[in-house]
DOFIZA-505982 format. One record per residue: x, y, z of N, C-alpha, C in turn; residue in three letters; residue number from 1. Coordinates in nm, 3 decimals, always signed. Atoms other than C-alpha are relative to their C-alpha. Layout:
<pts>
PT_X_Y_Z_X_Y_Z_X_Y_Z_ALA_NUM
...
</pts>
This chain:
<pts>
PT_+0.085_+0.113_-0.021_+5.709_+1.197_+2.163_-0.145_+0.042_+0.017_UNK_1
PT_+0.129_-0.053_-0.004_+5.407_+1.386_+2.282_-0.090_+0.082_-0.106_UNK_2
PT_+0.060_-0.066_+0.139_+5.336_+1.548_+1.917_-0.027_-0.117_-0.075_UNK_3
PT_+0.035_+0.131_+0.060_+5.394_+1.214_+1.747_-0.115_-0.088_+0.038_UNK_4
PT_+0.133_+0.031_-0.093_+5.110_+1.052_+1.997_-0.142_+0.096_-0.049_UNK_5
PT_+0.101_-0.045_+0.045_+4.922_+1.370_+1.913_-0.041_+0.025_-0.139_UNK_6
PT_-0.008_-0.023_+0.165_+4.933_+1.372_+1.537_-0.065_-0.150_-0.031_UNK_7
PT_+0.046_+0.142_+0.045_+4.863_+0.981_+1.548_-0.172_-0.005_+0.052_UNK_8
PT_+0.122_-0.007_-0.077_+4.532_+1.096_+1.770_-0.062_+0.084_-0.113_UNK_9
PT_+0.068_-0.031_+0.134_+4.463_+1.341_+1.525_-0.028_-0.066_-0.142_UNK_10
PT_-0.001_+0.040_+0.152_+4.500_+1.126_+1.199_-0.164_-0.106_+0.030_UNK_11
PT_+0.083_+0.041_+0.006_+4.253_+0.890_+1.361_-0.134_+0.066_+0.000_UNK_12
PT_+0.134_-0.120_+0.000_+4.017_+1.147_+1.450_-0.063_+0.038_-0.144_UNK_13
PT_+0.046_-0.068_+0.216_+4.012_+1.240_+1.055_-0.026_-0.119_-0.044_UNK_14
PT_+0.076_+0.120_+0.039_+3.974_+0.867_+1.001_-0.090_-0.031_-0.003_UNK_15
PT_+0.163_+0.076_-0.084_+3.684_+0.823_+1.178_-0.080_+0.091_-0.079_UNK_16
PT_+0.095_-0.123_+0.054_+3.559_+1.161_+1.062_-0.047_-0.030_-0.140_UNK_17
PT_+0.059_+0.040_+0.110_+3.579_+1.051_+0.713_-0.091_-0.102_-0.035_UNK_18
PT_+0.113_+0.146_-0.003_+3.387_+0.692_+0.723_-0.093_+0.069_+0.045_UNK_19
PT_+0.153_-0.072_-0.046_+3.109_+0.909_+0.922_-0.046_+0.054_-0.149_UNK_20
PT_+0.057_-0.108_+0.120_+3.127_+1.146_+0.629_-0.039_-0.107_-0.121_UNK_21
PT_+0.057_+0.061_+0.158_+3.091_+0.864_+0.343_-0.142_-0.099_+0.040_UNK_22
PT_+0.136_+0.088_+0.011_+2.848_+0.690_+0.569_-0.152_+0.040_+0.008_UNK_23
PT_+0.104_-0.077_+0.039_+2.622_+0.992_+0.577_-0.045_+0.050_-0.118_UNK_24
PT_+0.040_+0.045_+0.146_+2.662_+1.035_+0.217_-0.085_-0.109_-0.061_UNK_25
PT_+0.044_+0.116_+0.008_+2.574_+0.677_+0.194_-0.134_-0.004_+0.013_UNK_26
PT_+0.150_-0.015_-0.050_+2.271_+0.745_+0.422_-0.109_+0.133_-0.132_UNK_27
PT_+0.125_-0.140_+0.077_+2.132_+1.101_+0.211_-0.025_-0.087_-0.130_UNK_28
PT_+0.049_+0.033_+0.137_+2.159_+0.870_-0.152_-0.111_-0.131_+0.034_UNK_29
PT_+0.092_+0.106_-0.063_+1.946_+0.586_+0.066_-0.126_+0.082_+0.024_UNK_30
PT_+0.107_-0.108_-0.063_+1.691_+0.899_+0.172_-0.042_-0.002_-0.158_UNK_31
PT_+0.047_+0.012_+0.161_+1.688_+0.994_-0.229_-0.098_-0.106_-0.052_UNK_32
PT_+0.046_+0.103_+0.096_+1.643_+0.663_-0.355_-0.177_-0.017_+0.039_UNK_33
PT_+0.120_+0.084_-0.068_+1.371_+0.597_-0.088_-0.160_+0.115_-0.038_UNK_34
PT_+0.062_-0.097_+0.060_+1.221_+0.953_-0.164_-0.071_-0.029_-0.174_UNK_35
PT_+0.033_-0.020_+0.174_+1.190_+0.891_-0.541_-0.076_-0.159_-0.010_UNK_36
PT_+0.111_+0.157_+0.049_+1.021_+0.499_-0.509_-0.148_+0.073_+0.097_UNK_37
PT_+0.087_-0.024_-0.092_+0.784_+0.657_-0.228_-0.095_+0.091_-0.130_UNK_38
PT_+0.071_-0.072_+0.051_+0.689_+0.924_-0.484_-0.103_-0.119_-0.145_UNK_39
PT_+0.106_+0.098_+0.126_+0.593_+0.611_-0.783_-0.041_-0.053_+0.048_UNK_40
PT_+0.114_+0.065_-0.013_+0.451_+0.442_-0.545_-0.132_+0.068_+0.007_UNK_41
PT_+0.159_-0.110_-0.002_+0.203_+0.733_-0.464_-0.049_+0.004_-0.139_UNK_42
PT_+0.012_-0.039_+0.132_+0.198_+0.793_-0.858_-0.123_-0.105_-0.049_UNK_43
PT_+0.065_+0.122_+0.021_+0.096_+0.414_-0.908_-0.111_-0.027_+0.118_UNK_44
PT_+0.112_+0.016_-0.045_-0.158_+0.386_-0.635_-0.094_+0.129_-0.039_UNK_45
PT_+0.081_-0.097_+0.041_-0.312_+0.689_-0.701_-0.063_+0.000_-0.151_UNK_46
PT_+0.090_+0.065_+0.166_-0.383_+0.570_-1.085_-0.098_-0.131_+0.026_UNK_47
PT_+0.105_+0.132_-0.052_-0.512_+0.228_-0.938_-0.097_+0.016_+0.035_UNK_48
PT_+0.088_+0.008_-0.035_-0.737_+0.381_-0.725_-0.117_+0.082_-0.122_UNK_49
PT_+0.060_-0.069_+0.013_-0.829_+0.621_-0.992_-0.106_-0.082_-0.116_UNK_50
PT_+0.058_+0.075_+0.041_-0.890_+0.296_-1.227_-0.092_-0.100_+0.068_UNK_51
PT_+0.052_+0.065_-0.113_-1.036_+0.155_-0.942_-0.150_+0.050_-0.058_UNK_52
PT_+0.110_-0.063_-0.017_-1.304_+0.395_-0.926_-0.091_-0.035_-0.169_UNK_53
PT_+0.045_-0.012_+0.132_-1.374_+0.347_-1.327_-0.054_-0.088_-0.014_UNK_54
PT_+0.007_+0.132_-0.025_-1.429_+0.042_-1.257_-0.129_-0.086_+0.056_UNK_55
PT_+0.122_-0.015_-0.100_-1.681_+0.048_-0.968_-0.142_+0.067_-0.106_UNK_56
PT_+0.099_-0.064_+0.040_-1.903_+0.297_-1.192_-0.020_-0.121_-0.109_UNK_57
PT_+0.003_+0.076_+0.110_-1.877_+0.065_-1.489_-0.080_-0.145_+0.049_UNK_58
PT_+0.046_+0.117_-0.077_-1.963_-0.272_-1.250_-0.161_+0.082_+0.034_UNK_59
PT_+0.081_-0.061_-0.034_-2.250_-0.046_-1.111_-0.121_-0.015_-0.122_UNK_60
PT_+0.117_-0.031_+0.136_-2.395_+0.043_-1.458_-0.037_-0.106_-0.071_UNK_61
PT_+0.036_+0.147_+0.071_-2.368_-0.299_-1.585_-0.141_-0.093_+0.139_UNK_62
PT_+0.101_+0.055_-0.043_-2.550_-0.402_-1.280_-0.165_+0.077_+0.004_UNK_63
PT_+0.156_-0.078_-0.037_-2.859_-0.132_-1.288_-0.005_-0.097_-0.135_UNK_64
PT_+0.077_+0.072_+0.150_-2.903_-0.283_-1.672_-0.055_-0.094_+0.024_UNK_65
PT_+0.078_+0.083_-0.065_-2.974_-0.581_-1.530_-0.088_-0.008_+0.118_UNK_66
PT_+0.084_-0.037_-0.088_-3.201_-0.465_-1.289_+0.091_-0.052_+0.137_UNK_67
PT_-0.073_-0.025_-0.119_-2.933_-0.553_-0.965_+0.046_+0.124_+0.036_UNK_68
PT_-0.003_-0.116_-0.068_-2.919_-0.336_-0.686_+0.179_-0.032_+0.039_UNK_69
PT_-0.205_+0.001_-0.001_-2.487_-0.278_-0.713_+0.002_+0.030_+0.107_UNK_70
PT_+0.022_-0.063_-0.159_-2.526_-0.089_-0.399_-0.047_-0.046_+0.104_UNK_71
PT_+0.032_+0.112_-0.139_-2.679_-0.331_-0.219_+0.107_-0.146_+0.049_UNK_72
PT_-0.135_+0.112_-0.039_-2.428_-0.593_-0.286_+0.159_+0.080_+0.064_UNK_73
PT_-0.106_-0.036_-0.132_-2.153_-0.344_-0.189_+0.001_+0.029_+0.110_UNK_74
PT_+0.036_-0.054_-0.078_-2.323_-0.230_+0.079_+0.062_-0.198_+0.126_UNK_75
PT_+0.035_+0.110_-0.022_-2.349_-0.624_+0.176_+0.156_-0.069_+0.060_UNK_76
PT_-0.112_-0.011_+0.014_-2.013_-0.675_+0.062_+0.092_+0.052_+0.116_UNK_77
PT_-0.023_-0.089_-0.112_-1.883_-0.394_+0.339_-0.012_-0.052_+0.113_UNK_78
PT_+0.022_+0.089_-0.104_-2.053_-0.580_+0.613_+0.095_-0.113_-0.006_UNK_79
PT_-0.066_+0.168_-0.024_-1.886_-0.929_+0.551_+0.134_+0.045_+0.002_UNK_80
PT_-0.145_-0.006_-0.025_-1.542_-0.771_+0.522_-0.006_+0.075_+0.131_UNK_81
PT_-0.073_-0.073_-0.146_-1.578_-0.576_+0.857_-0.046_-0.114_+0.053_UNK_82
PT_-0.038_+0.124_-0.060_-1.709_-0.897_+0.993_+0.108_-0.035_+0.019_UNK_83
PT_-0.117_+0.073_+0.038_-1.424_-1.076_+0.858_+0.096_+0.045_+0.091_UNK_84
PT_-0.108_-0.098_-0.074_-1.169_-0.785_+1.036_-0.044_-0.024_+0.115_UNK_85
PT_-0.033_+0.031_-0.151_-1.320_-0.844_+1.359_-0.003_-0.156_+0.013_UNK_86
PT_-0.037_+0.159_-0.016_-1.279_-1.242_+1.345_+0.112_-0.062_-0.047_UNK_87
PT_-0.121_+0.058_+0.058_-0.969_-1.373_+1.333_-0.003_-0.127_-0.059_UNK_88
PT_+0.007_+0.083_+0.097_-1.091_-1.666_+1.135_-0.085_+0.025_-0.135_UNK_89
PT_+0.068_-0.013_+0.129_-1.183_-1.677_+0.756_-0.090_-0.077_-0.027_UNK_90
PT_+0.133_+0.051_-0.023_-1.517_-1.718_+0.637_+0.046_-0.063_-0.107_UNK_91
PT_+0.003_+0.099_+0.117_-1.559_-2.008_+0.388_-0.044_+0.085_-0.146_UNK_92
PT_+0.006_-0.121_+0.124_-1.703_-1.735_+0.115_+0.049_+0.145_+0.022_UNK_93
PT_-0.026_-0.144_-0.037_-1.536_-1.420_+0.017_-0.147_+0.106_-0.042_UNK_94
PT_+0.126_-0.105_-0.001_-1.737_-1.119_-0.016_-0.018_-0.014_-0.153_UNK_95
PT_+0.003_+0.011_+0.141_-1.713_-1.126_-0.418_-0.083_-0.120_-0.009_UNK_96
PT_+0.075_+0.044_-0.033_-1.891_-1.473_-0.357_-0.112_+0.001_+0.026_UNK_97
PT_+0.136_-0.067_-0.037_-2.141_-1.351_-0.167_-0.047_+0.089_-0.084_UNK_98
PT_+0.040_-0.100_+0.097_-2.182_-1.085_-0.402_-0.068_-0.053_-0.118_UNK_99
PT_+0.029_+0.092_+0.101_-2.223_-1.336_-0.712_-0.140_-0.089_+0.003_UNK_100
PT_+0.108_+0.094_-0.077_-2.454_-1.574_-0.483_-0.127_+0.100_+0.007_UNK_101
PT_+0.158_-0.089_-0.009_-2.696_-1.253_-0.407_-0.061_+0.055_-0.164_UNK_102
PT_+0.021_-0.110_+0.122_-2.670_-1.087_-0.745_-0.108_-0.166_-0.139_UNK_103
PT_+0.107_+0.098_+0.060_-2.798_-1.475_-0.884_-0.138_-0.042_+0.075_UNK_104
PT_+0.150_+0.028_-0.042_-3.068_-1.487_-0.660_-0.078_+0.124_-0.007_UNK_105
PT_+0.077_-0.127_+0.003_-3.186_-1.128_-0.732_-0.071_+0.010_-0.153_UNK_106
PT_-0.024_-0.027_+0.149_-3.138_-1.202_-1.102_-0.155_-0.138_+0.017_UNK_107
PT_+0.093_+0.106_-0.022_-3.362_-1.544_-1.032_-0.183_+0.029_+0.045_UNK_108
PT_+0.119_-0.056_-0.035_-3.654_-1.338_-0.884_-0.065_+0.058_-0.105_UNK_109
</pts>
């Protein structure tokens, strides 16, 4: 009786042991998966920002042609969004707005 008891203690013991074991399996192909989207997302932001940047110079150069100071509207720009971050209410114009609004009254002068 006392082997039968312990054989039925052991079988569960290996029961249990196995569900751990498929649910740590489970867990390392959840680590993978999460590993390998983490890496395209870096892949894909890191091209965004790098079209980002192509972007900025290009906006820039189009604005010196027209004699706007680009740098002053981002500069401008910069301000109204850290405003914005310390006020928890939104301003009626975004900064792109404002940007548009200065860059026609610079253009108007």
């Amino acid at each position: 009786m006392g082997l039968g008891s312990t054989a039925k203690k052991i079988q569960g013991l290996s029961d249990r042991a196995e569900a751990m074991y498929k649910q740590v399996q489970q867990l390392q192909q959840r680590i993978v998966g999460l590993e390998e989207e983490m890496d395209d997302t870096h892949d894909t932001v890191k091209r965004l920002d790098h079209q980002l940047s192509e972007q900025r110079a290009l906006l820039l150069a189009i604005a010196e042609k027209h004699d706007i100071d680009g740098e002053e509207i981002l500069a401008e720009a910069a301000i109204d969004e850290a405003e914005l971050d310390g006020d928890d209410e939104a301003a009626d114009e975004s900064p792109i707005e404002d940007a548009e609004r200065d860059a026609g009254e610079s253009a108007a002068e």
